[in-house]
C-alpha positions in Angstrom: 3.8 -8.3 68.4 1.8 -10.7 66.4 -0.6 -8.8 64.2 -2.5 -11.7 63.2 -4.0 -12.0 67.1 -5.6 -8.3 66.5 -8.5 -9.1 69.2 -6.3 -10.0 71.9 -4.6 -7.0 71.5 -5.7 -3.3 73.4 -5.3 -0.1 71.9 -3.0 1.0 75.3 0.0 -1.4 73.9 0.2 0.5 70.3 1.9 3.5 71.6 -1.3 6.1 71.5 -1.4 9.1 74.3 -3.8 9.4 77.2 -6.0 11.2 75.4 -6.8 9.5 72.6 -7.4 6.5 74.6 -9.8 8.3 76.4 -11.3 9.4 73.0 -11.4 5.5 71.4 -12.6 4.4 74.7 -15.8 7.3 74.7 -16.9 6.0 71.2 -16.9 2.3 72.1 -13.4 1.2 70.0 -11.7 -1.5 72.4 -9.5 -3.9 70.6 -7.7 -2.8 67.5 -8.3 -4.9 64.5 -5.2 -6.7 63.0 -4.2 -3.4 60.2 -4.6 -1.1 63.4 -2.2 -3.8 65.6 0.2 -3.8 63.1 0.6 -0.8 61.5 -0.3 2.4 64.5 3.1 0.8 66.7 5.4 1.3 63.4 3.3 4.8 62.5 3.5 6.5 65.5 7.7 6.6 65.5 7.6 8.9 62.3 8.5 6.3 60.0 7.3 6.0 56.7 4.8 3.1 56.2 3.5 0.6 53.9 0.2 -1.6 54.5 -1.7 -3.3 52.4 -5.2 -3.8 53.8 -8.7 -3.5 52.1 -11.4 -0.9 52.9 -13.4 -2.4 55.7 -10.6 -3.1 57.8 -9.9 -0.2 60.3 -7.4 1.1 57.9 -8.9 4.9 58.1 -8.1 4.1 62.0 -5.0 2.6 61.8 -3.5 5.5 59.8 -5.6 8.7 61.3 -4.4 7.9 65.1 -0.8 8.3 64.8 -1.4 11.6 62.9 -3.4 12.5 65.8 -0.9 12.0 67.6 1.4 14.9 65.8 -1.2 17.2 65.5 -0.5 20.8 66.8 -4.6 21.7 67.8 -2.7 25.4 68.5 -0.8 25.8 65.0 -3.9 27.4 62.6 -2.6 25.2 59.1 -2.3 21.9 57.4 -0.9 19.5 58.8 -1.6 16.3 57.4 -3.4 15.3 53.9 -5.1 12.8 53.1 -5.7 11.3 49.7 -8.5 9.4 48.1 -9.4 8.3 45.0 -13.4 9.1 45.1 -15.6 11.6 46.7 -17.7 8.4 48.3 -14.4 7.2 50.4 -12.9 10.9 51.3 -16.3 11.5 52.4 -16.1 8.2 54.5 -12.8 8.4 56.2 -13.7 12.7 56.3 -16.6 11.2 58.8 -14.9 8.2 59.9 -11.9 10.6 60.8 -14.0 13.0 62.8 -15.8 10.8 64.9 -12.4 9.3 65.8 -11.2 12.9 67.0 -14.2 13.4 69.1 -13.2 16.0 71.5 -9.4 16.3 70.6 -10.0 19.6 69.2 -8.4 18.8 65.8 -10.2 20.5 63.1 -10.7 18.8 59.0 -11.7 20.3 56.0 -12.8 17.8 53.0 -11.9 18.6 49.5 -13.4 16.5 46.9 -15.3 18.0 43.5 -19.0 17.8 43.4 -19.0 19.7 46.4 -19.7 23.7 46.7 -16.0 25.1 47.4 -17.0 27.7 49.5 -17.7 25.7 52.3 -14.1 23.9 51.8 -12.8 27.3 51.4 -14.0 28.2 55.1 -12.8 25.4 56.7 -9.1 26.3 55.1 -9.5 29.6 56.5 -10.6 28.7 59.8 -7.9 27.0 60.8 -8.4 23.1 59.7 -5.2 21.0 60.6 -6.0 17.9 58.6 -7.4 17.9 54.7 -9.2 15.0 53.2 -10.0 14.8 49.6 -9.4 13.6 46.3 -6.3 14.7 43.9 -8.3 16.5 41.8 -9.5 18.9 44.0 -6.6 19.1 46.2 -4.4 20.8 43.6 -7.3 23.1 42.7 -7.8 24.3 46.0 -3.5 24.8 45.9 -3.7 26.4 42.7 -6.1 28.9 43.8 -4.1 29.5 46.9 -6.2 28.4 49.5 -4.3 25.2 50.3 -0.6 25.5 51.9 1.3 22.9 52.5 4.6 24.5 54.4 3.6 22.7 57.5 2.8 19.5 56.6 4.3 16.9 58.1 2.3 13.5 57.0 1.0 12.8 53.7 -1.5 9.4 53.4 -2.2 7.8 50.3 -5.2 6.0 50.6 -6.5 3.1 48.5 -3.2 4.0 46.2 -3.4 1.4 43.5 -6.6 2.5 42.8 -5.5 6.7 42.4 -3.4 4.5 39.6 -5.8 2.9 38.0 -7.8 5.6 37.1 -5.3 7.8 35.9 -3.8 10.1 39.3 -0.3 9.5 39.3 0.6 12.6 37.7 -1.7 14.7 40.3 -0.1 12.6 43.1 3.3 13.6 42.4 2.6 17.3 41.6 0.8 17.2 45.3 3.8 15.0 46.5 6.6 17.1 45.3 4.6 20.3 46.8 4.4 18.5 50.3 7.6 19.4 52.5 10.3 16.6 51.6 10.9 16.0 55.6 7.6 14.5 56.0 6.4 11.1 56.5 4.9 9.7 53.7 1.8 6.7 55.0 0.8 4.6 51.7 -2.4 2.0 52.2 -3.0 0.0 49.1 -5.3 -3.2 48.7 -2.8 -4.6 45.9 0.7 -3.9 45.9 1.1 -3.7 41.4 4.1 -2.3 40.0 3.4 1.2 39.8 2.7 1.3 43.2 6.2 0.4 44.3 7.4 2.4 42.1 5.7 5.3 44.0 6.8 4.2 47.1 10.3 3.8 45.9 10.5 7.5 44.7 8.8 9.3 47.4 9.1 7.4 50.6 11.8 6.7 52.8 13.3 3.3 53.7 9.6 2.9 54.5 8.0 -0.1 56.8 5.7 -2.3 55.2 2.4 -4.3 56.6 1.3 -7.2 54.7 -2.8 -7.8 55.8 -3.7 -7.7 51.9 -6.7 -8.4 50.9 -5.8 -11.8 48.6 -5.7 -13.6 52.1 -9.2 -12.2 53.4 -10.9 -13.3 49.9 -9.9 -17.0 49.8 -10.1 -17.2 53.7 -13.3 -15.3 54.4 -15.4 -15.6 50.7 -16.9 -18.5 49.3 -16.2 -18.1 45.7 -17.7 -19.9 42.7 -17.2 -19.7 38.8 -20.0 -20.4 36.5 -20.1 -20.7 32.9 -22.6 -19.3 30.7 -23.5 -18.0 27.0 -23.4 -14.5 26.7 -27.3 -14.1 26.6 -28.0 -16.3 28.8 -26.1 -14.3 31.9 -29.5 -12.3 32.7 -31.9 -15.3 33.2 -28.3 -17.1 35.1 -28.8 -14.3 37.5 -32.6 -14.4 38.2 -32.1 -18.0 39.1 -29.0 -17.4 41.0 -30.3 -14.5 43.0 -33.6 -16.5 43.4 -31.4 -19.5 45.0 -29.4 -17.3 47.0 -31.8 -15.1 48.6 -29.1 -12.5 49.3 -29.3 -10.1 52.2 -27.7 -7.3 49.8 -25.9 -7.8 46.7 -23.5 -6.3 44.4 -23.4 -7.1 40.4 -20.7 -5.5 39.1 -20.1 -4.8 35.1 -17.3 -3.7 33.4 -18.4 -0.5 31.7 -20.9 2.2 32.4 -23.3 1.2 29.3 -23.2 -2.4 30.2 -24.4 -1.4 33.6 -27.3 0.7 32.5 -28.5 -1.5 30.2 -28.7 -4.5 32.9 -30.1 -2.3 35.4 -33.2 -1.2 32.4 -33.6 -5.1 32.0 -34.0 -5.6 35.9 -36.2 -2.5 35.9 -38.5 -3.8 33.4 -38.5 -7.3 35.1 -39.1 -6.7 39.0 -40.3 -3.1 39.0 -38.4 -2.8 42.1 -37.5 0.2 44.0 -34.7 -1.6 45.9 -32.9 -1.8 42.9 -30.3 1.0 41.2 -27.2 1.2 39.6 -24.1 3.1 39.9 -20.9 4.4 37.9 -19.2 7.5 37.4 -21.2 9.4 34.9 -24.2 9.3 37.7 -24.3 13.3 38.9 -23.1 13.1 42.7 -26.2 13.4 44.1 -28.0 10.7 43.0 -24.5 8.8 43.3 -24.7 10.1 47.0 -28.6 9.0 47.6 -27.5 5.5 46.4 -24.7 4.7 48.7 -27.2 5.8 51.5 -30.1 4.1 50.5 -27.5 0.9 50.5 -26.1 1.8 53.6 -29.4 2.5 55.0 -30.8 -1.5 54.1 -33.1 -0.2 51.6 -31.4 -1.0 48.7 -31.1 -5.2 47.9 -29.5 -5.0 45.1 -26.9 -2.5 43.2 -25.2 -2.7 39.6 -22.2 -1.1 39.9 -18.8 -0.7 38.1 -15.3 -1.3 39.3 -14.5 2.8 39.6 -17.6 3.3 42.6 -17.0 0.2 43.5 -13.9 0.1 45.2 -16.0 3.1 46.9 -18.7 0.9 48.7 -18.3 0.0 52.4 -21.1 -1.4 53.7 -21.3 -4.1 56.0 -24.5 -5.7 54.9 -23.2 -6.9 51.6 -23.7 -10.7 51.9 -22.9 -11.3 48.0 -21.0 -10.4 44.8 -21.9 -11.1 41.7 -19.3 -10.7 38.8 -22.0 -10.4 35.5 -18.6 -9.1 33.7 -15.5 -10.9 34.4 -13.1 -8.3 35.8 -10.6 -6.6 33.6 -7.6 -7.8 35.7 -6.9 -9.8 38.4 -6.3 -7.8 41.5 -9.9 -5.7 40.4 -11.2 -9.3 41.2 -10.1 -8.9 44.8 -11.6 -5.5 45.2 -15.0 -6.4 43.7 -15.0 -9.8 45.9 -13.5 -7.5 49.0 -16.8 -5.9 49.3 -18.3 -8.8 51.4 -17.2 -11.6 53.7 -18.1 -8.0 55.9 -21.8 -9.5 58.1 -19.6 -10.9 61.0 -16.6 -12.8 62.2 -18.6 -16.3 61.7 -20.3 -15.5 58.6 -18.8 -16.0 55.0 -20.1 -14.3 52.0 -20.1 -15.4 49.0 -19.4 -14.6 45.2 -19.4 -16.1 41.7 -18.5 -15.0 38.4 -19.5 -15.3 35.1 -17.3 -16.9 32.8 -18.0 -16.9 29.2 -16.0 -20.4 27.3 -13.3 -17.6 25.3 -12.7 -16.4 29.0 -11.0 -19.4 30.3 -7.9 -18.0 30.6 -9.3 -14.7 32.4 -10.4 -17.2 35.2 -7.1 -19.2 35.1 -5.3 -15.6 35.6 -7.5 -14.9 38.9 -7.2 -18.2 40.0 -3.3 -18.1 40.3 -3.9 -14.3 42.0 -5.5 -15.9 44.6 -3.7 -19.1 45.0 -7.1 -21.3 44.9 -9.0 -23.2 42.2 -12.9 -22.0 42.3 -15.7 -24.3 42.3 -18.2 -24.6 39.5 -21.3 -23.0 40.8 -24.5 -25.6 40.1 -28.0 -24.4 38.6 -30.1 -27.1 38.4 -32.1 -27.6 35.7 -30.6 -24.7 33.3 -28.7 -24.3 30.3 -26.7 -22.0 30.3 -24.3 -22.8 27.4 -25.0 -24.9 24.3 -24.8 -28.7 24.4 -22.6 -28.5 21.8 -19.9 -26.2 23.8 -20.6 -28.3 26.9 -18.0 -30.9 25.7 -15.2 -27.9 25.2 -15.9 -26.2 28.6 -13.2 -27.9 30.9 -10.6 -27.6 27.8 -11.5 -23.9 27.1 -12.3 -23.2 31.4 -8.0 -23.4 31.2 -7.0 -21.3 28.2 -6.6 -24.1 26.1 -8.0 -24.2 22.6 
C-alpha cells in the first residue's frame, strides 16, 4: 500500500471492523490521513509498531483504532494505556479518543496530575477499559492500588522522545516492566534520537516501523527563514517582523521559563493587549488550561511559550513560529516549527529564527537536521546587528571564527 497517497485511501481497506466504520463514518472521518494509512494495517495484526509522525497528524487515530479493535466492552479492567508526556496532550487524545469511540461502548479514564483524583479514581472503579495519562500519575494511581494492569494487552507511548527529554524514562520502564510482557507495545515519536531506540530495543518486539517524521513535513510544508540580530535588538526585530507578517496566530517560543516571562512583561507594557499570554510549566494548570483554550478558541493572536508546553499545542490556526531563542537542539527545532504548516493542504506557514553571530553553528546544526539551507529573512530599513559585525556575519552564520 503506498502511504504516501493517504487521501486516496478509505478507512474499509485498513483492516477496521464493521463497527467502527460505522463509528468514523457517524463523525464525518472518510479518508485516513497518511500515519493512519500506514500504520492501523500493520497495528491491527498485534504487532508491535514504530511511527514517527508529529502531533497534528491523525496519529491519536492511527494508534486508538486498532486498540478498539481488541477491546473487551464486557471485561470490567484495563486494557490498554496510553502514555503522554503533558496533561495538555493526554487531555487531547483523552477527548480526541472518546469522540472516536462514539457509541462502541468502550469506557476511558484519564490520569494526569493537576487534576482531582477522585474523579480518576471512579472511572478506575467503574469499569474503564482504556487509561490515558501522563507517567507521573500513572504509577501513583498503581501505587495506590487503583490501577491494575493484569489485563493489559497494549501499551502506547505517545510523543516518546519527548517523555525523554524531560526526564520519564525511569517512570516509563517501571510502568513498562509492570505491563504484562505478552503485550504489544505501540511507540509514536516525532524524532527517532538514540534513547528512543534504545527503548524500543528493550521493550518491544521485532517491532514494525513507519517513517512519516516530521523533518519531511517541516522543509516540505514550512517556509522557514533565519535572521540575524544583536541580542537587544531581538524585541524591536519582532515588532517589525510581526508587523510585516500580520500573522493569523503566532507562536514565539524561548528557551527558559524567565526568558519567557520577561518578553511576555515587555509585550504587555507595549501593546496592552489581551490577545496576548505566555505559557510554560511553572504556570498553575488552570491558567495553563484557559490559555490553550483561548488559543484554540481564536482569541489568543499571539503566545510566548517554551519548548516543554510547546510540544503540547495543537491548534490548527497557527499560521507562524517565531524562534526568539534559538532551540537547544536540533530535533526541538522540528517540534517548535511542527506547530504550523497546520491552516490547510494549500497553505504553507511560515517560521524564522533568531540567530545571534556566536550561534552560527547552532543554525549550521539545524540546517543539516533538516537537509535544507534557510534563507536570510529581509527587514528593510533596520539594524539589527552592528555595522561593524555586518562584515563577520556569513563567516560566523557557519561556525567559523
Amino acid at each position: 500500500m503506498d502511504v504516501t497517497a493517504g487521501n486516496q485511501t478509505t478507512f474499509e481497506q485498513l483492516g477496521l471492523s464493521a463497527a467502527t466504520l460505522r463509528q468514523l463514518k457517524t463523525i464525518g472521518y472518510e479518508h485516513p490521513s497518511p500515519i493512519q494509512t500506514a500504520l492501523i494495517p500493520l497495528a491491527v495484526t498485534g504487532k508491535d509498531c514504530i511511527g514517527q509522525a508529529r502531533t497534528g497528524t491523525g496519529k491519536t487515530a492511527a494508534f486508538m483504532l486498532p486498540c478498539f479493535e481488541q477491546v473487551d466492552t464486557k471485561l470490567d479492567s484495563i486494557q490498554v494505556l496510553v502514555l503522554a508526556p503533558t496533561r495538555e496532550l493526554s487531555e487531547q487524545v483523552y477527548a480526541e479518543s472518546k469522540k472516536l469511540a462514539g457509541n462502541l461502548k468502550i469506557r476511558f479514564a484519564l490520569g494526569v496530575g493537576g487534576r482531582p483524583m477522585g474523579r480518576q479514581i471512579d472511572d478506575l472503579r467503574n469499569g474503564a477499559q482504556i487509561i490515558i495519562g501522563t507517567p507521573g500519575r500513572i504509577q501513583d494511581l498503581m501505587k495506590r492500588g487503583y490501577l491494575k494492569l493484569d489485563d493489559l494487552f497494549i501499551a502506547v507511548l505517545d510523543e516518546a522522545d519527548r517523555m525523554l527529554d524531560i526526564g520519564f524514562r525511569p517512570d516509563i520502564e517501571r510502568i513498562l516492566k509492570a505491563c504484562p510482557s505478552d503485550r504489544q507495545t505501540l511507540l509514536l515519536s516525532a524524532t527517532m534520537p538514540p534513547d528512543v531506540m534504545k527503548l524500543a530495543q528493550k521493550y518491544m518486539i521485532d517491532p514494525a516501523s513507519v517513517d512519516l517524521s516530521e523533518d519531511r513535513v517541516v522543509v516540505d510544508t514550512i517556509e522557514q527563514f533565519y535572521v540575524t540580530v544583536d541580542e537587544d535588538r531581538k524585541l524591536p526585530l519582532l515588532l517589525r517582523i510581526l508587523a510585516a507578517e500580520k500573522p493569523q496566530q503566532v507562536i514565539v517560543f524561548t528557551r527558559t521559563k524567565r526568558g519567557a516571562d520577561k518578553l511576555y512583561e515587555k509585550f504587555s507594557r507595549r501593546l496592552k493587549s489581551e490577545r496576548i499570554a505566555c505559557i510554560h510549566g511553572d504556570l498553575p494548570q488552570r491558567k495553563r488550561d484557559r490559555v490553550i483554550k483561548d488559543l484554540r478558541a481564536g482569541e489568543l493572536r499571539l503566545l510566548i511559550a517554551t519548548d516543554v508546553v510547546g510540544r503540547g499545542i495543537d491548534v490548527s490556526g497557527i499560521s507562524h513560529i517565531i524562534n526568539f531563542d534559538i532551540p537547544e537542539s536540533c530535533d526541538d527545532y522540528v517540534h517548535r516549527v511542527g506547530r504550523t504548516g497546520r491552516l490547510s493542504s494549500d497553505q504553507n506557514g511560515r517560521a524564522v529564527t533568531f540567530v545571534t553571530l556566536a550561534q552560527g553553528g547552532e543554525l549550521t546544526n539545524i540546517e543539516k537536521r533538516i537537509n535544507t539551507v534557510l534563507p536570510e529573512y529581509q527587514v528593510d530599513g533596520f539594524e539589527a546587528f552592528q555595522k561593524k559585525e555586518r562584515k563577520t556575519r556569513n563567516i560566523r552564520r557557519f561556525g567559523v571564527d
